[in-house]
C-alpha positions in Angstrom: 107.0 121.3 104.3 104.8 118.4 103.6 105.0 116.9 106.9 104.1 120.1 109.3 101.9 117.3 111.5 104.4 114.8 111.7 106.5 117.8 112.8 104.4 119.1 115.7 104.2 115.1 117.2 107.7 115.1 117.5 108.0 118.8 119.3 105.0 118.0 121.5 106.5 114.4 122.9 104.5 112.0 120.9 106.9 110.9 118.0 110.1 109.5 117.7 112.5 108.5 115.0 114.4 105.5 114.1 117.4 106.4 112.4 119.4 104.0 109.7 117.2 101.2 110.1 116.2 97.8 108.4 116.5 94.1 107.8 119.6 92.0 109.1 120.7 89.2 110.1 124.2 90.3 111.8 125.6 93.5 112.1 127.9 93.8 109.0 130.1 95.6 106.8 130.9 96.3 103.5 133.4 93.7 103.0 130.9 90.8 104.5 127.5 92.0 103.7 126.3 89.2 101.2 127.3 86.9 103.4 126.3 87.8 106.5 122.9 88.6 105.6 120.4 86.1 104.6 117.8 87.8 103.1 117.8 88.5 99.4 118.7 92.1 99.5 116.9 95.3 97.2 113.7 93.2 96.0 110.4 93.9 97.1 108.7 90.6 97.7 111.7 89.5 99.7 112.6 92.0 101.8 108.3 93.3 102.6 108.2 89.5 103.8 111.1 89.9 106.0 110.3 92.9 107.7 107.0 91.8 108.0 108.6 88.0 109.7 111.3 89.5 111.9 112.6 86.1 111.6 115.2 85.8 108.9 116.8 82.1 109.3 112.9 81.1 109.7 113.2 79.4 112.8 109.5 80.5 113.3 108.7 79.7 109.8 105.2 80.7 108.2 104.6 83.5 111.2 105.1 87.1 111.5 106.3 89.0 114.2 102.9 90.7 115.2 101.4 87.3 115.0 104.1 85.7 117.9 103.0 88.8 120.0 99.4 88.1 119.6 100.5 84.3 120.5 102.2 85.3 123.9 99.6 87.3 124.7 96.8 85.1 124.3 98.6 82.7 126.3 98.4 84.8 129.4 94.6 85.1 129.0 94.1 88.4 127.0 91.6 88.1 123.9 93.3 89.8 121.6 92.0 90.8 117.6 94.3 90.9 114.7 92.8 92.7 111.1 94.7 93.7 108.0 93.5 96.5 105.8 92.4 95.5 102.4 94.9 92.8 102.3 96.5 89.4 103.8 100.1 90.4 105.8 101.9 87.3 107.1 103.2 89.4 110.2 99.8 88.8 111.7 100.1 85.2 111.2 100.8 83.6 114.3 101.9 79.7 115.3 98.8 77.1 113.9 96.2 76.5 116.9 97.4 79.2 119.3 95.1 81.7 117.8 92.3 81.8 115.4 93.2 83.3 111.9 93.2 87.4 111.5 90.5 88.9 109.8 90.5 91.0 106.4 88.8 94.4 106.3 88.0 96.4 103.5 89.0 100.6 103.8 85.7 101.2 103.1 84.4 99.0 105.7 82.3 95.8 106.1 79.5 94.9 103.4 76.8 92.7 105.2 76.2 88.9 103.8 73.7 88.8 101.5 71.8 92.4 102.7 68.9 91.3 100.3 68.1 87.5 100.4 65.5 86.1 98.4 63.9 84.2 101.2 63.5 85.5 105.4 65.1 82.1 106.4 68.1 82.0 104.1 70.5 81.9 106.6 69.0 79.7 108.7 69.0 77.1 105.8 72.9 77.8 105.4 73.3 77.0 108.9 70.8 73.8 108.7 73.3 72.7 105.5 76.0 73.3 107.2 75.9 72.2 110.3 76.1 69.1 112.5 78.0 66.5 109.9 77.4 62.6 110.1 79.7 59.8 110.3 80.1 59.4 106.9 80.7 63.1 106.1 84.4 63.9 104.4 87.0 66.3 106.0 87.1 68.7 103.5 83.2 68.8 103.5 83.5 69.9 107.6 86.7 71.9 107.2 84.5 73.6 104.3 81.1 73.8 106.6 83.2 75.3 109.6 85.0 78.2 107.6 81.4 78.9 106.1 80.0 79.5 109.4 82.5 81.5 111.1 83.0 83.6 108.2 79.1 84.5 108.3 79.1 84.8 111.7 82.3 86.9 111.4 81.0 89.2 108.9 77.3 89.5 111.3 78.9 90.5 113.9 81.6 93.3 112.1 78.9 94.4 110.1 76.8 95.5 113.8 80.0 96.5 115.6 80.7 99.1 112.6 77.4 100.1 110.9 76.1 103.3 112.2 79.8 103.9 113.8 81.5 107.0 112.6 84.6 108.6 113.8 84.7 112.4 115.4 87.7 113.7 112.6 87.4 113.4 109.6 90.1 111.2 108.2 91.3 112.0 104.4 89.8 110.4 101.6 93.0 108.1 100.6 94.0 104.7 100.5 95.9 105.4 104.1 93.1 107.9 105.5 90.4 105.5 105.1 92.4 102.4 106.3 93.0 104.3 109.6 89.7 105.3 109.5 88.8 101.6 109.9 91.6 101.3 112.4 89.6 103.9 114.6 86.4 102.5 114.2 87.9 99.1 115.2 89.5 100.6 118.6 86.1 102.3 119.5 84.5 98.9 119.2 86.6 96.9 121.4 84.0 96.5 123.8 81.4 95.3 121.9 83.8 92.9 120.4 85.0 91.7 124.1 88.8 92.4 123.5 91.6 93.6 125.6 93.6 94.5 122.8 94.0 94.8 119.0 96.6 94.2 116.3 96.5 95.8 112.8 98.4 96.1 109.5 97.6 98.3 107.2 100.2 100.0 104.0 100.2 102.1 101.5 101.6 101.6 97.7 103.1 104.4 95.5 106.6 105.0 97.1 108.6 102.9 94.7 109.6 105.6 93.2 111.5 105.1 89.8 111.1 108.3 88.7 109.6 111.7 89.4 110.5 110.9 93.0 110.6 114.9 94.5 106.9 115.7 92.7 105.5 111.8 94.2 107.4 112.4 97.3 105.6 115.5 98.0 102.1 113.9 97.5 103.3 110.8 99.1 104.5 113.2 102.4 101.3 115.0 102.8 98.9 111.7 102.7 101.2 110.5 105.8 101.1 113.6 107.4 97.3 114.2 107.3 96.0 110.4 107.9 98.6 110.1 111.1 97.7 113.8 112.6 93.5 112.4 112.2 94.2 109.1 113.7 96.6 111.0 116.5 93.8 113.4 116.5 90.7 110.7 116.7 92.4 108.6 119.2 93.2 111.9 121.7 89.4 112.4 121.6 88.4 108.7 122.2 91.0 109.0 125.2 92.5 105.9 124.2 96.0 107.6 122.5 98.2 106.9 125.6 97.1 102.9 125.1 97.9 103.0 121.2 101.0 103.1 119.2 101.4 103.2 115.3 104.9 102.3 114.0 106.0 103.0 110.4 107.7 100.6 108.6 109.0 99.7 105.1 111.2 96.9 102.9 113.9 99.4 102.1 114.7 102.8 101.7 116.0 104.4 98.5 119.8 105.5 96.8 120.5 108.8 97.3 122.0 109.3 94.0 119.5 109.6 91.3 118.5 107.6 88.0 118.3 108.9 84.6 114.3 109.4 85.3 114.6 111.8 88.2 114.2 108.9 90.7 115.7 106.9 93.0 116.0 103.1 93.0 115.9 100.3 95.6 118.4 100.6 98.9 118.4 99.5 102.6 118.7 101.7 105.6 116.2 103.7 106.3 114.5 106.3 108.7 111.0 105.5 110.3 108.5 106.5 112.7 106.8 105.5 115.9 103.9 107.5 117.5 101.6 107.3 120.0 100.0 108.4 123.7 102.9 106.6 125.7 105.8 107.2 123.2 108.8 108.7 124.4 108.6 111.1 121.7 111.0 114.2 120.6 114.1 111.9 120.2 115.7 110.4 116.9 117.0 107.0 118.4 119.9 105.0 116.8 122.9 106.6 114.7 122.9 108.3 111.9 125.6 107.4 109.3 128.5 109.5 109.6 129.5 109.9 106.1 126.9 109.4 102.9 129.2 110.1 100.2 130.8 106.9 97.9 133.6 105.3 99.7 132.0 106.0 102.7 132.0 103.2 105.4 128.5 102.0 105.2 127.3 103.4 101.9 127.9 99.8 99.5 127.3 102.0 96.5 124.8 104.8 94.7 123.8 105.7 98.6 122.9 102.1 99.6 123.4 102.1 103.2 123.8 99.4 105.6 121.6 99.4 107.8 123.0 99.7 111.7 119.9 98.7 113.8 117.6 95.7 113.1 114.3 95.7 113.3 114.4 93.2 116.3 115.8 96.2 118.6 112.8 98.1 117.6 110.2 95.3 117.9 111.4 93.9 121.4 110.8 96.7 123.3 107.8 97.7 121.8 106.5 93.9 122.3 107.6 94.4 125.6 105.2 97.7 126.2 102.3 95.3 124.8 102.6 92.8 127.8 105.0 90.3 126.8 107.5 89.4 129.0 111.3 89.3 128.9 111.7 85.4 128.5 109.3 85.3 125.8 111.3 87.5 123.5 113.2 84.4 121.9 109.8 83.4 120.7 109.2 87.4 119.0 112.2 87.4 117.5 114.1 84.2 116.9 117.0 86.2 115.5 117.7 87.8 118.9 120.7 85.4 119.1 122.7 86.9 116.6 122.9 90.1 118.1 124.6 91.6 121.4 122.7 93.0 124.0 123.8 96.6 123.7 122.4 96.2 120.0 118.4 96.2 121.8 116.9 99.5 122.9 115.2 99.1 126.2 111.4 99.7 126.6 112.3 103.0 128.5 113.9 104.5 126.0 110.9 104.1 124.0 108.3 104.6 126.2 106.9 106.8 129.1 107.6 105.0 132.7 104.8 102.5 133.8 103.1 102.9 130.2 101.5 100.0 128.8 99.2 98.5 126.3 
């Protein structure tokens, strides 16, 4: 009941689930599991940085998937921004020189450089120590006087894109609700900023849930369900939702038996979501696990299910609705190898025909 939104963007075309979902290497089994899969399986920090990589034999090492797209993309001439909410994601980091480094944003917006300086001409005395370095002058002193200045200039020109800028809905008051608040604001800039197109991460913390999960779950449900029906809402009034898409991700989903706290603890396969303007909506893509029970042939124990499609198959195609093209997608997702080509779903599955970023 706590997700009535989510509900009516899947009846009305604009939602879509991915069913048993998650990190692999190789499509596995129970008996070969550990070894098939590379990734440390069930911890946070490993399997967040995974999903957030898309590259599990780091081939691509030090990038993240959203990062490669913005890389591609940039190389056929688009100016495209990447921002994290509130914290630094390595699936915005893209290959070193292709692209400038994403930028940081607080949920509660940007806070202007020194607002009160004690002298008029403060930053131009910054810029005059700071700027034009002699012969003499070390490397880390002008790798030091070139972050400075872009940062200022940066935070200038964020500060004047969002001040003043407010969004038509009002967005809930939560850690999600204000960083898609942000998110809006952002997209409703993109003029003034001089982009074509935008990348951003943003998450949201309390789902480990260890115990208590049915009472968490339920406030946990109706924060998703209220933050993605105002930025679904927002974006329909800006008439930019048919050129936006929001996909839902996660490390790992949770056993489906129980702990002795009335929780659940760390799993694999999972079910997520994808909205937006030009998704194929209505439609639960993927398979669903036949059996759940123990013994069954993909649960590896306490409701741990292996997952049966990677997140490359849902990243490709989605890539592919951005603008990148086919014979790029080796650099998106170096794993691609490893998997047959009836594993991927196709673009048109996903999305409406002709839609694009």
């Amino acid at each position: 009941p706590q997700l009535g939104s989510v509900q009516q963007l899947f009846n009305r075309g604009d939602l879509l689930f991915f069913a048993n979902t998650g990190v692999l290497t190789k499509v596995t089994d129970k008996e070969n599991y550990r070894k098939d899969t590379q990734t440390n399986l069930f911890a946070h920090n490993f399997m967040q940085r995974a999903v957030q990589r898309i590259d599990p034999l780091m081939d691509m090492d030090g990038t993240g998937v959203l990062g490669r797209i913005r890389d591609m993309l940039s190389n056929d001439g688009l100016s495209v921004g990447a921002f994290s909410i509130d914290s630094n994601s390595i699936s915005l980091i893209g290959s070193p020189g292709v692209t400038e480094t994403p930028m940081i944003l607080s949920n509660l917006g940007v806070t202007q450089f020194n607002h009160d300086p004690s002298s008029s001409d403060m930053n131009d005395a910054i810029g005059s120590l700071n700027g034009e370095t002699k012969s003499e002058s070390g490397v880390f002193g002008e790798l030091y006087s070139d972050v400075l200045v872009k940062s200022l200039s940066h935070n200038q020109l964020l500060y004047d894109t969002l001040e003043g800028r407010t969004t038509s809905i009002i967005f809930p008051d939560t850690h999600l609700g204000r960083q898609l608040g942000v998110v809006a604001k952002m997209i409703d800039s993109r003029a003034e900023r001089g982009t074509d197109a935008d990348l951003f991460y943003c998450s949201s913390g309390g789902w480990d849930t260890h115990s208590q999960l049915l009472d968490n779950q339920e406030s946990l449900f109706a924060d998703v369900d209220a933050s993605f029906k105002a930025f679904a809402d927002e974006m329909t009034a800006k008439n930019v939702w048919e050129s936006v898409t929001l996909i839902q991700v996660s490390d790992f989903a949770r056993t489906l038996t129980q702990n002795g706290g009335l929780g659940s603890d760390h799993a694999w396969g999972g079910n997520y979501i994808m909205m937006g303007g030009s998704v194929k909506g209505g439609q639960i893509l993927g398979t669903y696990p036949e059996g759940l029970k123990e013994g069954s042939p993909l649960n590896i124990g306490r409701g741990r299910i292996i997952p049966t499609k990677s997140w490359e198959a849902v990243f490709l195609p989605l890539a592919e609705w951005a603008g990148v093209d086919e014979a790029d997608f080796d650099y998106i997702c170096p794993n691609k190898k490893n998997f047959d080509a009836n594993h991927f779903f196709d673009k048109e599955e996903l999305f409406d025909p002709a839609s694009t970023l």
